[in-house]
N, C-alpha and C positions, 0 to 999 in steps of 0.2 A: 504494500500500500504506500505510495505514494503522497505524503501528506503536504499541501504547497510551504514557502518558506513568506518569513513576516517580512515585511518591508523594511530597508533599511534605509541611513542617510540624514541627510539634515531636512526640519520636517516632518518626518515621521516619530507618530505613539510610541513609546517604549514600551515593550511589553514585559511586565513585572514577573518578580519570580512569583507572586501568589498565583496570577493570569496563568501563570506555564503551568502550574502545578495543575492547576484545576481543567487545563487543559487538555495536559497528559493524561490524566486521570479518565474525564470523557473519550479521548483516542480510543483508550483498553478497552474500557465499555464499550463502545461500539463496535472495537473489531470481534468481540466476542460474541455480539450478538446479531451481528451482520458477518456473513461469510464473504462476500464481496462489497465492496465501495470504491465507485469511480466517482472520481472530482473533474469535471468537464468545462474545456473552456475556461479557467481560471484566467487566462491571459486578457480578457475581457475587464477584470477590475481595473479601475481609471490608475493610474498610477501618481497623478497627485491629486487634493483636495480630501476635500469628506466625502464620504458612501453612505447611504442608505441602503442597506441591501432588504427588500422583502419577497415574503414567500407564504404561498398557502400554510393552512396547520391543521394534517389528516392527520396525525398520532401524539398529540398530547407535550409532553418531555423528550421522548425520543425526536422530535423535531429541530427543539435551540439545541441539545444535545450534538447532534450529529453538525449541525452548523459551525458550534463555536468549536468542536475537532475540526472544522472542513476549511473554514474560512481562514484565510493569511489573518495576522496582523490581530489589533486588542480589538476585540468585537462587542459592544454594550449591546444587552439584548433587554428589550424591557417585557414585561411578564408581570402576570395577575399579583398583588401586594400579599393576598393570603398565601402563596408560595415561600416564601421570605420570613414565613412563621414555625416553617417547619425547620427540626433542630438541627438537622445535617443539610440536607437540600440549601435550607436557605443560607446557610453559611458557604455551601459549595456556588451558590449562584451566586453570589457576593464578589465573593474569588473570580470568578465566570464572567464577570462586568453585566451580571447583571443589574437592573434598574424598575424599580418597582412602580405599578400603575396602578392609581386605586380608581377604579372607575366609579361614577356617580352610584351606576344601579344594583354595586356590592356595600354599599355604606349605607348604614342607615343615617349619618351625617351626609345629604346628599350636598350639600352647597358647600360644605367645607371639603370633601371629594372632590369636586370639582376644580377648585380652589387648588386645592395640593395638585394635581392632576394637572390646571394649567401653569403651575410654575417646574413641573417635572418636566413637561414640556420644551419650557423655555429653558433651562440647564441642559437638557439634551439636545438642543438644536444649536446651541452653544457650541457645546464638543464639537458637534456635526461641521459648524460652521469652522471652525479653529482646525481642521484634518483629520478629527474622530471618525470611526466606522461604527455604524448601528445596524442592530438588527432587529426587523420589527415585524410582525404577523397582521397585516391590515383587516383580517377578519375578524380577529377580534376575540376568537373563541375557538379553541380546537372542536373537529367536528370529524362524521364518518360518510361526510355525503362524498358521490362519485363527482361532484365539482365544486367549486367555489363557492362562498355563501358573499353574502352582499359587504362590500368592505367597506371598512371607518374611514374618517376624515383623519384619523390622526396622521399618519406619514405625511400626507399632502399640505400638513399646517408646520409639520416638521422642516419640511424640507422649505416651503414660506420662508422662516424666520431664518432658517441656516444659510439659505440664498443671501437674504439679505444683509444678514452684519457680513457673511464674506466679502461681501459688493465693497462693503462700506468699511472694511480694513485692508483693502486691495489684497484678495488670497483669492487662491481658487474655488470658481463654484462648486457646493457640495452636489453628488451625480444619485440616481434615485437607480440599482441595478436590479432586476427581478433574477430567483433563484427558483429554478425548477428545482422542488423533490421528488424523486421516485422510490416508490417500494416496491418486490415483487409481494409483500403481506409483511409489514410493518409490527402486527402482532406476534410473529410467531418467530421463533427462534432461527436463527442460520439462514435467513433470506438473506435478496439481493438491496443495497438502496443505489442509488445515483444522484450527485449532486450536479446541476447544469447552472453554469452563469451563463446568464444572458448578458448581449451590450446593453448600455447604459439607456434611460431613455430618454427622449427628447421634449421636451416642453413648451409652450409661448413666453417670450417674456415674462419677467413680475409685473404685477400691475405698478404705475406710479406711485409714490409718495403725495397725498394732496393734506390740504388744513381743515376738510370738511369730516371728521370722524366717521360720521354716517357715509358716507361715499366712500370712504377708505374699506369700511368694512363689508360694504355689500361687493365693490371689486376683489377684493380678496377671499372672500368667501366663491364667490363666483369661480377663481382660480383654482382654488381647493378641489372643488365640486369637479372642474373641470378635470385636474389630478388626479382625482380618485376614481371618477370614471374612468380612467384609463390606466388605472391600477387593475382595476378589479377587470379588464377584457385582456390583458399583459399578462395576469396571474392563472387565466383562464387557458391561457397559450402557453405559459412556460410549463404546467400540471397536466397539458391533453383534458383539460376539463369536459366531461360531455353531463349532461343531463340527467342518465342513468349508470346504473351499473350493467345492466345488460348492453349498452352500448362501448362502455370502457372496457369492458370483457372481451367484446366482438373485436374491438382494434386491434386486442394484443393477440388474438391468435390469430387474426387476418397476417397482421408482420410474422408472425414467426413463418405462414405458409407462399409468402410472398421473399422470406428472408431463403427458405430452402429449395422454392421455383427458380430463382438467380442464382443459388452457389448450383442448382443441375444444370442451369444454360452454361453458366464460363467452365463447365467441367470439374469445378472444386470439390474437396470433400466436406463435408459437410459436418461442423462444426460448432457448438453452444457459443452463440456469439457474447461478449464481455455484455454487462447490465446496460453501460451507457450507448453501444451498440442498440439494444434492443429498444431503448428508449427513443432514440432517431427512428429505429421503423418503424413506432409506434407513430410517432409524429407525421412521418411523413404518409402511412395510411390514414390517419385521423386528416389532416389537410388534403388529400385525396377524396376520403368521404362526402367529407361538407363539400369541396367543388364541383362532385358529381351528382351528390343531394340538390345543390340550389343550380347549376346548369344541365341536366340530366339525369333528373328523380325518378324513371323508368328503369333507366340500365340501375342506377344506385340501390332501385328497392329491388331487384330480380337478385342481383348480389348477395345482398344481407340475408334475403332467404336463401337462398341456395346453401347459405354460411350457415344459417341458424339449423337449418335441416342435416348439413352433414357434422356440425358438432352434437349435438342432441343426437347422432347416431353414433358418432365416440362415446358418447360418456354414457351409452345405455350398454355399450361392451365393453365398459372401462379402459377403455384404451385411449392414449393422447395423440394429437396429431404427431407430434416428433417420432410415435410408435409405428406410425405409417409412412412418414418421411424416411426416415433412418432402416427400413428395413431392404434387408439386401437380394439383389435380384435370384441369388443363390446361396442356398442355405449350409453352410459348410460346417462339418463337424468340428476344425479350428478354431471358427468365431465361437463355439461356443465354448469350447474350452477356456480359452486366454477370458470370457468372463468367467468361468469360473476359478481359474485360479485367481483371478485378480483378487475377487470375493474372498475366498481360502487365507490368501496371504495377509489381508486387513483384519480378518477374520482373528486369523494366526496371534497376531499383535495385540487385537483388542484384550486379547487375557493377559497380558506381559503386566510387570510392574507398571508402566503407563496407566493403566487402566483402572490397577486396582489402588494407584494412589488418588487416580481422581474419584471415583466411586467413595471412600473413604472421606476424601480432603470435602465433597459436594453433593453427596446424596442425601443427608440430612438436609443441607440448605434449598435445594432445589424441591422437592418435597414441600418443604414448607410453605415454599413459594408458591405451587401447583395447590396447597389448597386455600390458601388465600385467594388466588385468583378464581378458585370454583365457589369461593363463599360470594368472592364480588359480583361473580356473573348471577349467582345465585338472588343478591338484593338488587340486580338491575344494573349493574353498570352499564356506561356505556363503552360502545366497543372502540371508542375511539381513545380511552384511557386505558383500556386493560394492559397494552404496552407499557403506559407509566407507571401503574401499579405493579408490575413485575420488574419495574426497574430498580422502584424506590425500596420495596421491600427484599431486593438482592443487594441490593448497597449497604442494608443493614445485617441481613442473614447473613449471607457467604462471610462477610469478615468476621462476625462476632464466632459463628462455625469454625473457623480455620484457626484464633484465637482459642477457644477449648479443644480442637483437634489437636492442636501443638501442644498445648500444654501438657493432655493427656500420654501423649507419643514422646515426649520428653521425660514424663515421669516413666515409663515403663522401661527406658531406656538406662536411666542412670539412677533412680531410686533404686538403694540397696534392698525396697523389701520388694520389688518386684520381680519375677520370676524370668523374665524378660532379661535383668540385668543381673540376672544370678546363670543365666546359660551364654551371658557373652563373657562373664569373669570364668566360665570355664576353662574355654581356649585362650592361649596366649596370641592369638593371631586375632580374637574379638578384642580381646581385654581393652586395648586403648579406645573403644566404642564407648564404653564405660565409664572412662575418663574425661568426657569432652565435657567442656562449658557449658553452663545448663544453656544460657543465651544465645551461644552460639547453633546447639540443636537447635535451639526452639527456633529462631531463625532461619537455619535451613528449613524445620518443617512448615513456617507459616509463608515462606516462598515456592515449596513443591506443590504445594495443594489447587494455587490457579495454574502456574507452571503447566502442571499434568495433568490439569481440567484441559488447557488449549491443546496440549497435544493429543488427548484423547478424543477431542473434537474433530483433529483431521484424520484421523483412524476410524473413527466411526462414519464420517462425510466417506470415506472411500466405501467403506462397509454397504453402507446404502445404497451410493453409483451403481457400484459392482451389481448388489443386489437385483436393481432393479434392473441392471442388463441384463441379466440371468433371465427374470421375469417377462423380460421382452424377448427375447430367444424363446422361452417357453410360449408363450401368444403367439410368434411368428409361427412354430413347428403344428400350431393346432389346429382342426380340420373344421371346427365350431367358427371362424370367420372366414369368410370372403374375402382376402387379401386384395387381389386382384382388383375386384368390383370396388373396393373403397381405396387405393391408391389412384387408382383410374380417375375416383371421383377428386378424391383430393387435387389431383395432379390439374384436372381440368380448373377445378376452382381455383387454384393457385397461380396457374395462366391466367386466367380473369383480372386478377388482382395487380399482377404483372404487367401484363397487357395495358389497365388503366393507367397506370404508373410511367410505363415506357411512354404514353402520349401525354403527359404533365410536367410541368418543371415543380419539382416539390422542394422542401426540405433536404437539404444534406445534396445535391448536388451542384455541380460544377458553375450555373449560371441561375443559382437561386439567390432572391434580392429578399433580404427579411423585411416586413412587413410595417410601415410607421408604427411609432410607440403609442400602442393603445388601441391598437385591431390585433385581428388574429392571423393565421396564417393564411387563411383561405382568400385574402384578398391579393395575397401576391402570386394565387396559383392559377398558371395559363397554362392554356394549349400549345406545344412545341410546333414551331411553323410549319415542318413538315403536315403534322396532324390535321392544323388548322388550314393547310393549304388545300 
């Protein structure tokens, strides 16, 4: 993982040992809980002035989390004030630069909320304005919908005031940058995420300065209004926002059969493309849709059915498109072997010491964890915190766990009354086991425990690959599907999708113009002259 590097120079925030620390700290965290993370386009951050960077918020904590590991440089993120109450969190978000919002409709002091609310404001557009970097959630409210909910005024008044005193200290204007997040499931353990910076975006002039208060405020408000409308169509395009979840659904598996109709035309093999990969062909069939939706709603609606019908006929034989992509013209008794030893040998491993140090150092805590999160789903959470509730409740379990794991594993080691340190003073080749520093043990053992938690993460990620090629090897060999008749079909459906593509200029190719700040993509997508010729 590639994580980008902070700004340096004269000019630039310093970034504090507390900032790195609590930095570092979310890195771990996320790689632990994210099996891949692509950072996309970073070269996109302006490189002087202040940034505003915003971004939707579909998963709660796991969102500023993954941001302030992602983003270069000291990143202030502002976030709900009752967060900031909590005993560790809020002291780690502190650390985090974060910055606390009390909004009117959490306080039952509504006017003195507001009051604090707009001088928090005005201190962070400050930063903003002086070469600070923020980060901010224009919605306002983490949520589970499949797109965007209606966003605040607050960035667009942020970036107001920060505009203006830079004007008026001669520094650079502060840039407003939107930040696509992607998950492949955000909730659940060992997924994919992808962070995309988009370029900066562009805006009208500030309104003038006048002496009339009243006329000051309604232009500037008007500008806000304008801003934020064009936050919220920018945010809607950096996320692939659509309407439903059956339609965000259809995108991603239209890409993946439109990603394996191209690697068969150049001849290639055929490959699990990197996250941020998958998130460009997502884009670029989501921008395909809508242009074929609003210039040719005939051909667009025969498509979606043809799609909707032949996935509904995967997942009534359990089988995934890639099951039908990836299977080979010839069934060779070698491919199936090499998946099964692959299996065998991960296999092999997972019992080693690895294995059984993390089971030991992590199963109590994980457990624990597992039923808190059934008691929450239990009283109704929503799903769009269950992420954060298994984050916050592991930041206290696992260590306070590995703190009694070591102790115990310390005492059985070098306590004379343990039985443990009475069969290492047998041998003279244990003996000096026996002798070491209690600190020192305990030390080693409160560092093995995540240690050979991650390494038995990627012995078990093999375990499972392997697995499930085996699984697909078995499906291929069985006489209960029609291979043929649903490759055939796929293959056809996946030229369709192809075919539209090869006549559009979209996303991700060589003569694609991205879209004014604050439309989507769909306005920059035309017909390639030949087509239209």
């Amino acid at each position: 993982m590639r994580w980008p590097k902070d700004p340096s120079g004269p000019g630039k925030a310093k970034v504090n040992r507390g900032y790195r620390f609590a930095r570092r700290f979310f890195r771990s965290l996320v790689s632990v809980w994210f099996r891949e993370i692509n950072i996309v386009d970073d070269e996109n951050i302006p490189p002087e002035g202040g940034v505003i960077f915003i971004a939707w918020h579909p998963s709660g904590l796991i969102d500023p989390m993954l941001l302030n590991a992602s983003l270069p440089g000291k990143i202030s993120i502002i976030a709900k004030h009752t967060l900031f109450k909590l005993p560790v969190i809020g002291r780690l978000l502190r650390s985090a630069g974060g910055v606390p919002i009390e909004r009117a409709q959490d306080s039952n002091d509504r006017a003195g909320a507001s009051a604090r609310n707009a001088q928090m404001l005005g201190e962070v557009s400050s930063v903003v304005a002086n070469g600070g970097r923020l980060m901010i959630f224009p919605e306002g409210t983490t949520h589970a919908d499949s797109g965007v909910r209606k966003v605040r005024s607050g960035a667009g008044r942020i970036l107001l005031a920060a505009r203006r005193e830079a004007i008026e200290k001669g520094l650079p204007e502060p840039q407003l940058v939107p930040i696509g997040l992607h998950y492949s499931n955000s909730q659940r353990f060992r997924e994919r995420a992808a962070v995309v910076i988009e370029r900066s975006m562009e805006f009208p002039p500030l309104p003038d300065l006048v002496a009339d208060e009243e006329v000051q405020d309604q232009s500037d408000r008007a500008w806000v209004a304008h801003v934020t409308e064009a936050i919220g169509t920018e945010l809607e395009r950096a996320s692939l926002s659509k309407t439903s979840w059956r339609e965000r659904t259809l995108i991603w598996k239209g890409r993946s059969l439109a990603y394996a109709e191209r690697a068969r035309m150049n001849e290639g093999k055929l490959e699990k493309p990197s996250y941020a990969q998958a998130v460009l062909g997502a884009r670029r069939v989501r921008a395909g849709w809508d242009f074929m939706a609003l210039h040719k709603p005939e051909i667009a609606s025969e498509i979606v059915e043809e799609a909707e019908e032949h996935f509904e006929s995967l997942e009534h034989r359990g089988i995934t498109p890639y099951d039908v992509d990836a299977r080979p013209e010839r069934l060779s008794a070698s491919g199936f072997m090499k998946a099964f030893c692959s299996w065998l040998w991960a296999g092999a491993w997972m019992f080693g010491l690895i294995s059984w140090g993390a089971m030991l150092g992590n199963i109590v805590p994980y457990k624990a964890n597992a039923l808190l999160v059934r008691r929450m789903k239990a009283k109704g959470a929503a799903e769009s915190i269950i992420g954060t509730i298994k984050i916050l409740s592991a930041i206290v379990f696992f260590p306070l766990w590995w703190i009694l794991a070591s102790m115990g594993a310390t005492w059985l080691l070098l306590n004379s009354a343990s039985p443990v340190n009475e069969l290492l003073q047998m041998h003279w080749l244990l003996q000096p086991l026996a002798d070491l520093p209690y600190y020192l043990v305990f030390c080693v053992f409160f560092i093995w425990w995540p240690v050979s938690a991650k390494a038995h993460l990627k012995l078990f990620a093999k375990v499972v690959v392997s697995y499930r090629a085996l699984k697909r090897w078995q499906s291929w060999r069985s006489d209960e599907v029609d291979w043929d008749e649903l490759v055939a079909r796929q293959r056809r459906l996946a030229g369709r999708l192809v075919g539209v593509g090869e006549g559009l200029v979209l996303p991700g190719d060589p003569d694609w113009i991205d879209p004014p700040a604050g439309q989507d993509d769909v306005v920059s997508v035309r017909l390639r002259s030949s087509v239209a010729a």
